[in-house]
mmJSON file of the N, C-alpha and C atoms, coordinates in Angstrom:
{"data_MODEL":{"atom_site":{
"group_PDB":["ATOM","ATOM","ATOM","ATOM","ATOM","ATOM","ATOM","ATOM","ATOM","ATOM","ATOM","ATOM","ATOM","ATOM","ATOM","ATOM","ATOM","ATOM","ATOM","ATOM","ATOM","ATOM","ATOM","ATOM","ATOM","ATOM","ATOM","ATOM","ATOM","ATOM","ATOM","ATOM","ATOM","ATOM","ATOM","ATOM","ATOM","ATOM","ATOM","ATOM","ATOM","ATOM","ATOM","ATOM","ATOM","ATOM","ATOM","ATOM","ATOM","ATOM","ATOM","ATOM","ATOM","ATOM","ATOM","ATOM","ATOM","ATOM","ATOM","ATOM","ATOM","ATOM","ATOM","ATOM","ATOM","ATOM","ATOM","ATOM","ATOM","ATOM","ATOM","ATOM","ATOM","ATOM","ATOM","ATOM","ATOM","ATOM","ATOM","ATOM","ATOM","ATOM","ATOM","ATOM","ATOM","ATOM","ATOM","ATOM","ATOM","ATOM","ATOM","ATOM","ATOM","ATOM","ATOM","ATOM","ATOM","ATOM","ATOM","ATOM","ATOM","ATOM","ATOM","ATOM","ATOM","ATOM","ATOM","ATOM","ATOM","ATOM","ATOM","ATOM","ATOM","ATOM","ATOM","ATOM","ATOM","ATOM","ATOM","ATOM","ATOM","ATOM","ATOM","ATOM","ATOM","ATOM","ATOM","ATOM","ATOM","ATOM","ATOM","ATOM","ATOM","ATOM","ATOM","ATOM","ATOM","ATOM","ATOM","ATOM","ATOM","ATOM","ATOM","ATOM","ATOM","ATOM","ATOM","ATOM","ATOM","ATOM","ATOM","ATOM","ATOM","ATOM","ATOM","ATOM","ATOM","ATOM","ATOM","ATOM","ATOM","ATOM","ATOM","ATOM","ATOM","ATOM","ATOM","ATOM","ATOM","ATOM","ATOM","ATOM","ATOM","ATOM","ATOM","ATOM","ATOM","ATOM","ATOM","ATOM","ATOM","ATOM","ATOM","ATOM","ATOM","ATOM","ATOM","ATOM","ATOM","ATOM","ATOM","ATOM","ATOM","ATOM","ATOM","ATOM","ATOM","ATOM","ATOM","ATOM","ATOM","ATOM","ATOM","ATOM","ATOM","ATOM","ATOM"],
"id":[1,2,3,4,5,6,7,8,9,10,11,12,13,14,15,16,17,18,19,20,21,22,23,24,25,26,27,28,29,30,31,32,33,34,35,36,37,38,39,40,41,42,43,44,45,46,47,48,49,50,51,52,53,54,55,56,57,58,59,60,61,62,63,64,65,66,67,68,69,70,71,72,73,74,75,76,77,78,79,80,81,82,83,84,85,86,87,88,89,90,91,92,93,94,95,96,97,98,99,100,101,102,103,104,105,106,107,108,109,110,111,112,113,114,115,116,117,118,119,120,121,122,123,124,125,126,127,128,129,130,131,132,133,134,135,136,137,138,139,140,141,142,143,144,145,146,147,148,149,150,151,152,153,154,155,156,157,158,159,160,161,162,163,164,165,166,167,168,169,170,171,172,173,174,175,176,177,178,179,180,181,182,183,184,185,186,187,188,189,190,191,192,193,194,195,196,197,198,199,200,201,202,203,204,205,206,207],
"type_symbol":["N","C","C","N","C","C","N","C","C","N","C","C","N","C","C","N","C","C","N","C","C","N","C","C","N","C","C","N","C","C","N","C","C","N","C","C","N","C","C","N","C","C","N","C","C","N","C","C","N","C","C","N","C","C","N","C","C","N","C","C","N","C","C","N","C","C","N","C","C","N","C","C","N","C","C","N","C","C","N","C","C","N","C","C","N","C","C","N","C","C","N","C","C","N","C","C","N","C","C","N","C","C","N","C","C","N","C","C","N","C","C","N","C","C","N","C","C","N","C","C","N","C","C","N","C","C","N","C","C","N","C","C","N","C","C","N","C","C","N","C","C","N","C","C","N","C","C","N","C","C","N","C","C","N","C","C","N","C","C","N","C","C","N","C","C","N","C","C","N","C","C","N","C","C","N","C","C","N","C","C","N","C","C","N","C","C","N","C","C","N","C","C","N","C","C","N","C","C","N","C","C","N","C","C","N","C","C"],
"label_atom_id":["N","CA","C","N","CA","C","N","CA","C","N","CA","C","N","CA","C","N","CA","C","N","CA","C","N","CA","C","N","CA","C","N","CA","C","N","CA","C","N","CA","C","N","CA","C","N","CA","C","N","CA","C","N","CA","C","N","CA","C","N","CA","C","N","CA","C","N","CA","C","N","CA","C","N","CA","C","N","CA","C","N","CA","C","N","CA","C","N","CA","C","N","CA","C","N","CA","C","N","CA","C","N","CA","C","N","CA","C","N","CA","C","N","CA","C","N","CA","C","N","CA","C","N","CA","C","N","CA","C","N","CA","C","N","CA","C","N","CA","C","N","CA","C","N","CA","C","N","CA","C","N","CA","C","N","CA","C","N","CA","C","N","CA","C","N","CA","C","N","CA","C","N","CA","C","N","CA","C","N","CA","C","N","CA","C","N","CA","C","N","CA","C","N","CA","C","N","CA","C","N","CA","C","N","CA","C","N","CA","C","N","CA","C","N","CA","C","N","CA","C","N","CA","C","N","CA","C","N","CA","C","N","CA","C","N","CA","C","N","CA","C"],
"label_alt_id":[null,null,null,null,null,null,null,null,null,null,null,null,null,null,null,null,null,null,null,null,null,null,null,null,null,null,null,null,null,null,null,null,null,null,null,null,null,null,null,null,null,null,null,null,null,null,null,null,null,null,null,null,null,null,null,null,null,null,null,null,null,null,null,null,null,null,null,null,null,null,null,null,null,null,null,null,null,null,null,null,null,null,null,null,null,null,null,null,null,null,null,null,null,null,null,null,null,null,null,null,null,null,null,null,null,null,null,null,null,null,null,null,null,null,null,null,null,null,null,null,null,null,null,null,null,null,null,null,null,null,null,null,null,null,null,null,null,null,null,null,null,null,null,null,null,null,null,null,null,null,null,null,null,null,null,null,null,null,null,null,null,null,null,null,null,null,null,null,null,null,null,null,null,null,null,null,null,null,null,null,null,null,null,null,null,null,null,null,null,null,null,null,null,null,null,null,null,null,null,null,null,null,null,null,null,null,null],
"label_comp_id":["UNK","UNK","UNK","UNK","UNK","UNK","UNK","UNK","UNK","UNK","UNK","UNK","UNK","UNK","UNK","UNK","UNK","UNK","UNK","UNK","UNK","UNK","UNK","UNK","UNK","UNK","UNK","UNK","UNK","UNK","UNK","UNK","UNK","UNK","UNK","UNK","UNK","UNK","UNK","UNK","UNK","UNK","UNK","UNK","UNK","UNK","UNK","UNK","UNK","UNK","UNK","UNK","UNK","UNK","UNK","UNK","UNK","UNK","UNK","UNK","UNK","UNK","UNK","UNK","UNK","UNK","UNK","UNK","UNK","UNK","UNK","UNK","UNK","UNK","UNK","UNK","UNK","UNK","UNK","UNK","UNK","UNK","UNK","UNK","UNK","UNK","UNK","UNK","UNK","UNK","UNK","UNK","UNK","UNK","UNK","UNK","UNK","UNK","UNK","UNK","UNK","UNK","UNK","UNK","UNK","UNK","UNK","UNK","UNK","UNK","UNK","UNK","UNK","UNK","UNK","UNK","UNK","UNK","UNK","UNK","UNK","UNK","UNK","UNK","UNK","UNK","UNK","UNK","UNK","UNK","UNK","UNK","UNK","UNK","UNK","UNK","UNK","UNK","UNK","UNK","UNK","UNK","UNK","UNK","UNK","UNK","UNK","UNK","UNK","UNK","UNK","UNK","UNK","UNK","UNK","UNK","UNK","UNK","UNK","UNK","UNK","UNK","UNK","UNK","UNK","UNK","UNK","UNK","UNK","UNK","UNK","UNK","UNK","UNK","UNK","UNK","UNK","UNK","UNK","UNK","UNK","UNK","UNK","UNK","UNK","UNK","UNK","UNK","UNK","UNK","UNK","UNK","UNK","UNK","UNK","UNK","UNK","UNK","UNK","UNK","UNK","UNK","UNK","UNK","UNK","UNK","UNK"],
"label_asym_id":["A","A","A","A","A","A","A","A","A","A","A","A","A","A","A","A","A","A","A","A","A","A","A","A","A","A","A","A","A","A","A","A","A","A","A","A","A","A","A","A","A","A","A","A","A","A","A","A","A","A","A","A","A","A","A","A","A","A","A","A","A","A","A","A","A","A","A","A","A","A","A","A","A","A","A","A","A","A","A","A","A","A","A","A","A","A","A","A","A","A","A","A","A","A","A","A","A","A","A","A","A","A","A","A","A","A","A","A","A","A","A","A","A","A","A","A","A","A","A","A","A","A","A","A","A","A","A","A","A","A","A","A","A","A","A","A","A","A","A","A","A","A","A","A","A","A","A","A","A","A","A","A","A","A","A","A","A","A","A","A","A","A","A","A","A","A","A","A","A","A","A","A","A","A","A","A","A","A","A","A","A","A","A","A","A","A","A","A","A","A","A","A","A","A","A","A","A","A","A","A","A","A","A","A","A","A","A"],
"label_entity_id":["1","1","1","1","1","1","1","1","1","1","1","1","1","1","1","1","1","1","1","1","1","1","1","1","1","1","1","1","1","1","1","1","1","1","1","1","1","1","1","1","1","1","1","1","1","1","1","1","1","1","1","1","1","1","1","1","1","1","1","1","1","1","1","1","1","1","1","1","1","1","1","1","1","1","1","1","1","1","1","1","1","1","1","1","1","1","1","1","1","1","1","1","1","1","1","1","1","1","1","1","1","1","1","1","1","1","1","1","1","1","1","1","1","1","1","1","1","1","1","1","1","1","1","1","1","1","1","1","1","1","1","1","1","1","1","1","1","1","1","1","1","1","1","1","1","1","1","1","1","1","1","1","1","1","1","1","1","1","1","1","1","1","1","1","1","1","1","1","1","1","1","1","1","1","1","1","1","1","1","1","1","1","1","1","1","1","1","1","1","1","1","1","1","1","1","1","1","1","1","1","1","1","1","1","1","1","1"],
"label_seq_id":[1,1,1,2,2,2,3,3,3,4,4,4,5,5,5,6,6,6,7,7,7,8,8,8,9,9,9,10,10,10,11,11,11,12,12,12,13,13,13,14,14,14,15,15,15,16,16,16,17,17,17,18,18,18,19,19,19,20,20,20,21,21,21,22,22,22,23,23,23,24,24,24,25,25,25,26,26,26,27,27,27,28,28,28,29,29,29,30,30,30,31,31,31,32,32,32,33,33,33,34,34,34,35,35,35,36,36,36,37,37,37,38,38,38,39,39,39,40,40,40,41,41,41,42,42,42,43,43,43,44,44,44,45,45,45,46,46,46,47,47,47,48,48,48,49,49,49,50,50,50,51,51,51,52,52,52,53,53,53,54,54,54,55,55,55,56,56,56,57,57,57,58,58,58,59,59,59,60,60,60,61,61,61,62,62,62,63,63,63,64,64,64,65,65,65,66,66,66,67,67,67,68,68,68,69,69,69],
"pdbx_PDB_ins_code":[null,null,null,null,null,null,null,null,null,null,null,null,null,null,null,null,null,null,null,null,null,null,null,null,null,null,null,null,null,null,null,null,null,null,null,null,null,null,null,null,null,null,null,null,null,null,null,null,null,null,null,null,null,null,null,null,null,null,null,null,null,null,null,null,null,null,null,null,null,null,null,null,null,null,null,null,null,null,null,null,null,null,null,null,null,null,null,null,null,null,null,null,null,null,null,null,null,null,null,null,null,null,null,null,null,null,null,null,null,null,null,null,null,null,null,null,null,null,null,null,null,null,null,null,null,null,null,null,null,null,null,null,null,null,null,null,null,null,null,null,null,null,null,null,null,null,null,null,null,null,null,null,null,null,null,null,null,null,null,null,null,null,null,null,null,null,null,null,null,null,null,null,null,null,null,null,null,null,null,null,null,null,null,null,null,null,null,null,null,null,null,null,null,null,null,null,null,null,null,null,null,null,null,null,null,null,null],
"Cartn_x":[0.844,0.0,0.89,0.915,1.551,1.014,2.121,1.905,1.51,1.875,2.099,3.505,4.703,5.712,5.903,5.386,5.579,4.676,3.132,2.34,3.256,3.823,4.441,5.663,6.77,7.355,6.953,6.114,5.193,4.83,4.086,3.633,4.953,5.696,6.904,7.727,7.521,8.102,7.295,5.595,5.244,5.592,6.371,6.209,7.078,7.823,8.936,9.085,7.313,6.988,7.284,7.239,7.917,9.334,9.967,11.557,11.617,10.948,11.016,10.184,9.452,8.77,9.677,10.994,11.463,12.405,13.264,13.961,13.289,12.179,11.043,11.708,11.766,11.837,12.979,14.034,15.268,15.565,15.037,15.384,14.358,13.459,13.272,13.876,15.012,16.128,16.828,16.451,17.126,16.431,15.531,14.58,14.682,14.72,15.15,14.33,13.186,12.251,11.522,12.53,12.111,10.231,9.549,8.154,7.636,7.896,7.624,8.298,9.348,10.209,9.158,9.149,8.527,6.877,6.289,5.175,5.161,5.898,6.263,6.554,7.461,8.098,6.531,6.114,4.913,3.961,3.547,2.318,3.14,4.495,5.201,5.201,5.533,5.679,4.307,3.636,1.964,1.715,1.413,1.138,2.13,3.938,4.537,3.781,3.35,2.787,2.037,0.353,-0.751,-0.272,0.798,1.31,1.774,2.252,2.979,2.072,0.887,-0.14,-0.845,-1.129,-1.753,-1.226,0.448,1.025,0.932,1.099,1.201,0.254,-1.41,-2.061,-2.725,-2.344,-2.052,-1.578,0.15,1.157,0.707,-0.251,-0.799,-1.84,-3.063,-3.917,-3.23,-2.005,-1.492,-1.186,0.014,0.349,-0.538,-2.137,-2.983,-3.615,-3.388,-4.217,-3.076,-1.85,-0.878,-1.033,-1.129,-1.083,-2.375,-3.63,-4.742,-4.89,-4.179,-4.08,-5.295],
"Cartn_y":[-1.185,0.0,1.249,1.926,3.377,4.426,5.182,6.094,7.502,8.399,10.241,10.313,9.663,9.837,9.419,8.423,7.723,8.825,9.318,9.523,11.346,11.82,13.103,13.1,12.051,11.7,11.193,10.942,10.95,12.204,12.955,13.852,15.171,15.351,16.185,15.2,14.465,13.32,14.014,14.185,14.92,16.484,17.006,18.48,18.416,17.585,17.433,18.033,18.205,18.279,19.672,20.578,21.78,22.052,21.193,21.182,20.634,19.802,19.471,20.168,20.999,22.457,22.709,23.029,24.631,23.576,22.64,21.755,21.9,21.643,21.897,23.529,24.154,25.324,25.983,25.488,25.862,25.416,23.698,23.401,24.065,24.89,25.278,26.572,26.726,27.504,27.146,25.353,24.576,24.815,25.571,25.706,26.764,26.862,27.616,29.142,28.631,29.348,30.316,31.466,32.035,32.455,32.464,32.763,31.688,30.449,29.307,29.142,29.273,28.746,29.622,30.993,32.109,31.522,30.794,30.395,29.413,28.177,27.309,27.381,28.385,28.543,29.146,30.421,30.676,29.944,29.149,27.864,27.319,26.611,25.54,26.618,27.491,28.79,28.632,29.3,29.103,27.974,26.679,25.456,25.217,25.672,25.396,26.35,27.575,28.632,27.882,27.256,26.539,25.268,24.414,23.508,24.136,24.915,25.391,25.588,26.852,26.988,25.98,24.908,24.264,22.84,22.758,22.066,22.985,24.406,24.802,25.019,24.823,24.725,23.157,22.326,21.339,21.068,21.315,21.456,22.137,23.404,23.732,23.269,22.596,21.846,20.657,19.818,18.994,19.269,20.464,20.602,21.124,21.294,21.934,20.575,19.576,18.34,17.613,17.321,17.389,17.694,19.411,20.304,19.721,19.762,19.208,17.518,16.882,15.963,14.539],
"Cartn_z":[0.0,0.0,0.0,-0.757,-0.94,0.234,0.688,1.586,1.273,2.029,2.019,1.544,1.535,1.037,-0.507,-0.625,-2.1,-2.787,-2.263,-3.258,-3.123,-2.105,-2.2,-3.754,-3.467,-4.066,-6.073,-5.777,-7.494,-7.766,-7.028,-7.342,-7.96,-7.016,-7.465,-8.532,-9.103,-10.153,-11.447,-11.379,-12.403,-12.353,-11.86,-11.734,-12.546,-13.423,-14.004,-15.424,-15.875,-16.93,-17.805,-16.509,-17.018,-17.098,-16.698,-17.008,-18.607,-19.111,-20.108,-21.103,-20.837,-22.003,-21.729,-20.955,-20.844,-21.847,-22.433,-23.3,-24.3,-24.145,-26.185,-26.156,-25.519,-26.251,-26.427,-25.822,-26.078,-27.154,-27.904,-28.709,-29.969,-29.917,-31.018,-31.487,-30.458,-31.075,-32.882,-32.561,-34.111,-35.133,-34.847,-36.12,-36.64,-38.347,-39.414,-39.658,-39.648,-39.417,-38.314,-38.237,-37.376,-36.23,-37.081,-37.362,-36.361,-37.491,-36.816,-35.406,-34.961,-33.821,-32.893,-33.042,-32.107,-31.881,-32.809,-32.38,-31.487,-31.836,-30.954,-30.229,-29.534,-28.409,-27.139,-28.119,-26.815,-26.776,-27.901,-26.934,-26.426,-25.954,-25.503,-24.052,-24.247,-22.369,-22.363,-23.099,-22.068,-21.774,-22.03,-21.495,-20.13,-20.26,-19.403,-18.485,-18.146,-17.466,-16.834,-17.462,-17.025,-16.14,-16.314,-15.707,-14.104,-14.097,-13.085,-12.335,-12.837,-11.194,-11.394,-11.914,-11.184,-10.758,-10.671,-10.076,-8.446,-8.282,-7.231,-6.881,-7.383,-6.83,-5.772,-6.695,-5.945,-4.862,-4.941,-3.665,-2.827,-2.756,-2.162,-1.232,-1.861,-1.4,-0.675,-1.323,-0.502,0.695,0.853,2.286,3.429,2.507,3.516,4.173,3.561,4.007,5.045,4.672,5.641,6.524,7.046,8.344,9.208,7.912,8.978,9.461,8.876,9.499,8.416],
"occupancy":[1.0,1.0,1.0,1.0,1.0,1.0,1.0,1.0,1.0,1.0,1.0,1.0,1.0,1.0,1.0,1.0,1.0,1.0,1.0,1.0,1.0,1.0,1.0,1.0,1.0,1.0,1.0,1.0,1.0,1.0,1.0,1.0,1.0,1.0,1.0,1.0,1.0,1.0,1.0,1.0,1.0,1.0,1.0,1.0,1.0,1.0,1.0,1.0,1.0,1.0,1.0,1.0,1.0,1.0,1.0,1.0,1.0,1.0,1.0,1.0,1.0,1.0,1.0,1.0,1.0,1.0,1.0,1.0,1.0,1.0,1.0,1.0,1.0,1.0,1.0,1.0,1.0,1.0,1.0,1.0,1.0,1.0,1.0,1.0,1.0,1.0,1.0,1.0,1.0,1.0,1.0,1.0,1.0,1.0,1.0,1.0,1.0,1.0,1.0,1.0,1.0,1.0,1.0,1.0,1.0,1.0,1.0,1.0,1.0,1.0,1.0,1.0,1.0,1.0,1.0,1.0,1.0,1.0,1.0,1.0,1.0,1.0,1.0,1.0,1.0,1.0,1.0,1.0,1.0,1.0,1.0,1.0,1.0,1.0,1.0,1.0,1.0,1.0,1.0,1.0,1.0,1.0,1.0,1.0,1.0,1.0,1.0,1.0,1.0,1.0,1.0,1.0,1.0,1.0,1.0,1.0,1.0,1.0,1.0,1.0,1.0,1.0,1.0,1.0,1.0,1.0,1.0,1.0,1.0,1.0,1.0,1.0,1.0,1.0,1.0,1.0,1.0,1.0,1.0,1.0,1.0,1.0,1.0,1.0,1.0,1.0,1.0,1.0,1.0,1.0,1.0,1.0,1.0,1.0,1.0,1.0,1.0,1.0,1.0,1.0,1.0,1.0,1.0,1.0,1.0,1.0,1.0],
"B_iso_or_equiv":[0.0,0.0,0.0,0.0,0.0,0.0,0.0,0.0,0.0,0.0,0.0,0.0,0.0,0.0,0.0,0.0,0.0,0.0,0.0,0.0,0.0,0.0,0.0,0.0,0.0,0.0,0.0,0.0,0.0,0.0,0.0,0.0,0.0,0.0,0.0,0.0,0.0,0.0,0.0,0.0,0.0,0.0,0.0,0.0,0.0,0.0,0.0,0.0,0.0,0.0,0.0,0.0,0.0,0.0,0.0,0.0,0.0,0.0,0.0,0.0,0.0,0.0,0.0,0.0,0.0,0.0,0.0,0.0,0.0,0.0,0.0,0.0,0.0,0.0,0.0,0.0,0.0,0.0,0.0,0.0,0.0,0.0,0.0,0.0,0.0,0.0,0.0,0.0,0.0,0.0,0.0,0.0,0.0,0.0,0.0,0.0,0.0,0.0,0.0,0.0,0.0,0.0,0.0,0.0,0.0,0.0,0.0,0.0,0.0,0.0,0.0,0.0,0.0,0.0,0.0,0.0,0.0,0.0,0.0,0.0,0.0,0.0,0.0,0.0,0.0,0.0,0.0,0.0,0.0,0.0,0.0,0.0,0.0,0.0,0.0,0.0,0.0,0.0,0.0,0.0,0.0,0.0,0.0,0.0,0.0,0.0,0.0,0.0,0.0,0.0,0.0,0.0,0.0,0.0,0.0,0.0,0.0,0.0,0.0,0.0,0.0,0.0,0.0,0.0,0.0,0.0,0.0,0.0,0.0,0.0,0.0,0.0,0.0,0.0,0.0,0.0,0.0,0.0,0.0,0.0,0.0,0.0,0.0,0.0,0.0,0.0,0.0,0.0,0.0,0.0,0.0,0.0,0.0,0.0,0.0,0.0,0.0,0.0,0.0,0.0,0.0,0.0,0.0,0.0,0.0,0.0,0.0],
"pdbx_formal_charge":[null,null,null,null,null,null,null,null,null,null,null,null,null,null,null,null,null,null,null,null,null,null,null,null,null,null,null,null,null,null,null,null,null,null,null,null,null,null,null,null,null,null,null,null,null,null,null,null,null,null,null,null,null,null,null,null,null,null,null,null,null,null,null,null,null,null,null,null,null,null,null,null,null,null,null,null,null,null,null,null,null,null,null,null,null,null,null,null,null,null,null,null,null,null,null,null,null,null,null,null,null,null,null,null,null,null,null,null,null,null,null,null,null,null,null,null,null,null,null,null,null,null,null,null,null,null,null,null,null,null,null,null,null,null,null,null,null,null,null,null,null,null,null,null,null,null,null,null,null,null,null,null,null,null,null,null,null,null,null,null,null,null,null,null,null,null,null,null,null,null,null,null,null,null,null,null,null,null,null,null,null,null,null,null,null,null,null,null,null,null,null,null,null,null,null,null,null,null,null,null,null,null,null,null,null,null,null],
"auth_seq_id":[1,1,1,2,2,2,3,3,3,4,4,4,5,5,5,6,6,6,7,7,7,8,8,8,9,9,9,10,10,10,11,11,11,12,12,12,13,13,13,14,14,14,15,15,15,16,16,16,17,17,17,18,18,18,19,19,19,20,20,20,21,21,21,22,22,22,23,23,23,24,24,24,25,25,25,26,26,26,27,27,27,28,28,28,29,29,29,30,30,30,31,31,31,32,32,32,33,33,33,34,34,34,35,35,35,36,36,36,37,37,37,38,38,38,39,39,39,40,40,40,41,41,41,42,42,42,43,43,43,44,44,44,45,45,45,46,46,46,47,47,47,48,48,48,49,49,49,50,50,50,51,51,51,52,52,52,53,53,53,54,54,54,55,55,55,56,56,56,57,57,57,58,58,58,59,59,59,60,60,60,61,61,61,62,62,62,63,63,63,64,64,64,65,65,65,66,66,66,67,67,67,68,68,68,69,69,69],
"auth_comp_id":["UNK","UNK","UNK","UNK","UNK","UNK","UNK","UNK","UNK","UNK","UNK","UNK","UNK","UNK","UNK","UNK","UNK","UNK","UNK","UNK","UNK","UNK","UNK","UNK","UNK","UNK","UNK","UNK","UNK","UNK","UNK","UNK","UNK","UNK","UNK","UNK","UNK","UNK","UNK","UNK","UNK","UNK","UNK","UNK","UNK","UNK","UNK","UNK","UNK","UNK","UNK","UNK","UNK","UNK","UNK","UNK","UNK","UNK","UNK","UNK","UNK","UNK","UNK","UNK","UNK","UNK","UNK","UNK","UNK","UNK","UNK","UNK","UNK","UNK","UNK","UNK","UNK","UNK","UNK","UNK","UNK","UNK","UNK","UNK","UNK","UNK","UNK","UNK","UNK","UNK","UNK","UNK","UNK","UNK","UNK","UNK","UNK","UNK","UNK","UNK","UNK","UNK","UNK","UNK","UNK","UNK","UNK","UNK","UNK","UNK","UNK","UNK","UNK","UNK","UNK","UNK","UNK","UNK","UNK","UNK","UNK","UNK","UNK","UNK","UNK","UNK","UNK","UNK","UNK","UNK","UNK","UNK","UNK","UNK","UNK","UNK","UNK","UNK","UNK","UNK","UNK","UNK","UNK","UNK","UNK","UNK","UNK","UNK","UNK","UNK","UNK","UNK","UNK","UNK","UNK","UNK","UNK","UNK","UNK","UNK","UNK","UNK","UNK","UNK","UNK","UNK","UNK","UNK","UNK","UNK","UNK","UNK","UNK","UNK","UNK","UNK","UNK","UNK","UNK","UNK","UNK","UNK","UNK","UNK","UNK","UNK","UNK","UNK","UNK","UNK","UNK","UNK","UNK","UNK","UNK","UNK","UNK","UNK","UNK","UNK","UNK","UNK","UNK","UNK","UNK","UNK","UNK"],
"auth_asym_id":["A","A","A","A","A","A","A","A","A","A","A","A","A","A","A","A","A","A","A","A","A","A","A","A","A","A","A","A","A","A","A","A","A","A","A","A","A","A","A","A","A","A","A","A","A","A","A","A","A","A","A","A","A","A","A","A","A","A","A","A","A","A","A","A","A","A","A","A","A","A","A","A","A","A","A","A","A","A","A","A","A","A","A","A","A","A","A","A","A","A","A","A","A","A","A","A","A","A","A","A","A","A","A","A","A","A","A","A","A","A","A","A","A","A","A","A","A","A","A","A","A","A","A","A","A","A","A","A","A","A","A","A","A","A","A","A","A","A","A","A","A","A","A","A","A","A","A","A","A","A","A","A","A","A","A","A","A","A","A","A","A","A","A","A","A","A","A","A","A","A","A","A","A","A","A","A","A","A","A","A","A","A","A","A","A","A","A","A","A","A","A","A","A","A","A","A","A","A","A","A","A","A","A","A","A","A","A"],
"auth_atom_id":["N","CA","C","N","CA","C","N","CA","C","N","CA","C","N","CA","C","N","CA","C","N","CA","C","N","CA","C","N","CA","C","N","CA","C","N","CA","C","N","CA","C","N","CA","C","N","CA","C","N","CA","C","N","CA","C","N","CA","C","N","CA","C","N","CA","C","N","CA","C","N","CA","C","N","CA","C","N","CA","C","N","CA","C","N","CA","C","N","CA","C","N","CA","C","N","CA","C","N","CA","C","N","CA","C","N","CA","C","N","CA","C","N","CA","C","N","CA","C","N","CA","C","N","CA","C","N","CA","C","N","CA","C","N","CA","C","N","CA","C","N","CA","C","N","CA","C","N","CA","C","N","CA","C","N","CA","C","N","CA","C","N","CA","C","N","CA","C","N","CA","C","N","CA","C","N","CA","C","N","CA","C","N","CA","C","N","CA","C","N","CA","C","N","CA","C","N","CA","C","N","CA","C","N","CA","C","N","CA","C","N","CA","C","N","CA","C","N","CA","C","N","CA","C","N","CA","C","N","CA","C","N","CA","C","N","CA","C","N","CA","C"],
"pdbx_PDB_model_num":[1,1,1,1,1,1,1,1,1,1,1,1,1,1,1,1,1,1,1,1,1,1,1,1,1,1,1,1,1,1,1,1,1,1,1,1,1,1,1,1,1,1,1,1,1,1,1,1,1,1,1,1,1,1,1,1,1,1,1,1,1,1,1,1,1,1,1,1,1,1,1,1,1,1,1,1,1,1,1,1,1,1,1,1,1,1,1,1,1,1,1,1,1,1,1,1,1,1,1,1,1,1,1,1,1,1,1,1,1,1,1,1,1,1,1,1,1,1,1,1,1,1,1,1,1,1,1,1,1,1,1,1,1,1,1,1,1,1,1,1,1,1,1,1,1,1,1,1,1,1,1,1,1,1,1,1,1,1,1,1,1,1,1,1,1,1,1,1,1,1,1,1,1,1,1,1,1,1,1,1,1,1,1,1,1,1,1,1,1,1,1,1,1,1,1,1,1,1,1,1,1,1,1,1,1,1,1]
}}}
């Protein structure tokens, strides 16, 4: 049976996901096409953006369930 540590430990395992937009978009530095790269790059930041609060909205709600027990 999985605990508060394992399921803590998964959870910051997906937060991972924005380390890897912020890699999509460095690498569409390789792309020729300026136009194109600049589009790619801000849907790839806004989605990374949307990921973030509501990873911290989460972490949030988590440590509030923590404190209360």
């Amino acid at each position: 049976m999985s605990d508060r540590f394992e399921f803590e430990q998964e959870f910051l395992n997906c937060w991972t996901i924005t380390n890897d937009l912020a890699l999509l978009v460095r690498e569409c530095e390789e792309i020729e096409d300026a136009e194109v790269a600049d589009h790619i790059q801000n849907l790839v930041l806004g989605l990374s953006a949307v990921y973030e609060a509501r990873f911290n909205k989460a972490w949030e709600t988590f440590e509030e369930i923590i404190k209360d027990g």
